[in-house]
C-alpha positions in Angstrom: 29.9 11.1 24.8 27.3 12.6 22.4 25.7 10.8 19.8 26.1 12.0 16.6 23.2 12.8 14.0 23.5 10.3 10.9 24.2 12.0 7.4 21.7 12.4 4.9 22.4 9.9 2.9 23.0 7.1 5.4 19.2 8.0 6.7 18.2 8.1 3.3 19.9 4.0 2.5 18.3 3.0 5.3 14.6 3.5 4.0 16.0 2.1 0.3 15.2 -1.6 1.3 12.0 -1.0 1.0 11.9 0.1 -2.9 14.0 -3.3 -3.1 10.2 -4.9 -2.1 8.2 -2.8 -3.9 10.5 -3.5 -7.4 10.4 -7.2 -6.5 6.1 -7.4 -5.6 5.8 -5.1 -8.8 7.9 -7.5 -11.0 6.0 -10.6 -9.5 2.6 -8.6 -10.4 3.4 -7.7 -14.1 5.5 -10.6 -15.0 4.3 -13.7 -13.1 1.5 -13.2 -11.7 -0.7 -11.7 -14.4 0.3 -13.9 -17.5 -0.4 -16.9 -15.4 -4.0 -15.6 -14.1 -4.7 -14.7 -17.5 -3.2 -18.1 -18.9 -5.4 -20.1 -16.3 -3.0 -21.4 -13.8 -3.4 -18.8 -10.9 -6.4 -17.7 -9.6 -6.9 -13.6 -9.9 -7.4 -13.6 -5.8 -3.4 -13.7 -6.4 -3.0 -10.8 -8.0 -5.7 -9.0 -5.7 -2.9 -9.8 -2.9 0.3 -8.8 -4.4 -1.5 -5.6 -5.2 -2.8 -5.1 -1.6 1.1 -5.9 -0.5 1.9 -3.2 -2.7 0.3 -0.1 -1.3 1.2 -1.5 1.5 5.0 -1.2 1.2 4.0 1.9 -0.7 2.5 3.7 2.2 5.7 2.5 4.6 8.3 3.7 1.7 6.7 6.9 1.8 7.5 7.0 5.6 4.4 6.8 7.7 4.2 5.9 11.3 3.9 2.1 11.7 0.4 2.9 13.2 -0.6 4.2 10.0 0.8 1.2 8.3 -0.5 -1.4 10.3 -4.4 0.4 10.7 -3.5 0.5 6.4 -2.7 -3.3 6.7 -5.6 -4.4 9.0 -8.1 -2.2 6.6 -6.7 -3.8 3.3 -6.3 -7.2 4.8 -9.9 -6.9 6.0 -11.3 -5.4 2.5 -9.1 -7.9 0.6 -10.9 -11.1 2.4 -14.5 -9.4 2.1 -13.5 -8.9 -2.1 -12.2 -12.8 -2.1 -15.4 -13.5 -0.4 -17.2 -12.2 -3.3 -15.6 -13.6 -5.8 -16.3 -16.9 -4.2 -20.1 -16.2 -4.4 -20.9 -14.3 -1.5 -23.7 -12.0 -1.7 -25.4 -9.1 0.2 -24.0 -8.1 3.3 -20.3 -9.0 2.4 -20.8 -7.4 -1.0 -21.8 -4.0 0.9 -18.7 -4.6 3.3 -16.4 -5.4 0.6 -17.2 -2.7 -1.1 -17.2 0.1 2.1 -13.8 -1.6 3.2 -12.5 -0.6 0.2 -13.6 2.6 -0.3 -12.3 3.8 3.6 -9.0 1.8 2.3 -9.0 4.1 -0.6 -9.6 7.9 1.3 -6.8 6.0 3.7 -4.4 5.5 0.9 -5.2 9.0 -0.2 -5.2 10.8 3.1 -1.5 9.3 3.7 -0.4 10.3 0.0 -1.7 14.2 0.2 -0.8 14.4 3.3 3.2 15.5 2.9 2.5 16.5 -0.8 0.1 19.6 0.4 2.1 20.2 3.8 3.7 23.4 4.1 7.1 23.8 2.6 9.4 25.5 -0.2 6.9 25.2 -2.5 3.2 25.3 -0.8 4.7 27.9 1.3 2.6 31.4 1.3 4.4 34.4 -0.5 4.1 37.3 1.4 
């Protein structure tokens, strides 16, 4: 017997679950997390990680590979404990690596993002 391709929208509810995080680690950012830092109770190193969790889940909503999600997740883990480093009082060195982590975490972030909004299609699509 031959399998059947899955409608559209079954495909589509199965990648949904993953908004369900993003709503929930946005909401913890905006209305937990930040009032409290700011009130004195949390440190801001908690807010530095609920933002990393974010792109993360960002970058596999929009549908990446898991390679690309997990070199992401590796790359902002990595840059994340270099930043908390520095906050803790680290200098030199870690300050430079903190700081290049995050910028090749950044192009990353960006590379993924432009990649399927400048791919060929219906609208970036030549007119001849």
């Amino acid at each position: 017997m031959k399998p059947t391709a899955l409608p559209v929208w079954v495909r589509a509810r199965a990648r949904e679950y993953r908004l369900t995080y993003l709503l929930v680690i946005l909401v913890f950012m905006m209305f937990v997390a930040s009032p409290l830092v700011k009130m004195g109770v949390l440190r801001p190193g908690v807010v530095d990680v609920s933002f990393v969790l974010l792109l993360i889940v960002g970058i596999a909503t929009l549908g990446g590979s898991r390679e690309l999600t997990m070199v992401l997740a590796v790359v902002g883990g990595l840059a994340l404990i270099a930043h908390l480093l520095v906050v803790g009082g680290a200098r030199g060195t870690t300050a430079v690596l903190a700081t290049t982590l995050s910028m090749l975490w950044i192009v990353l972030l960006a590379a993924v993002v432009l990649r399927p909004v400048l791919s060929y299609g219906q609208i970036t699509q030549v007119l001849a």
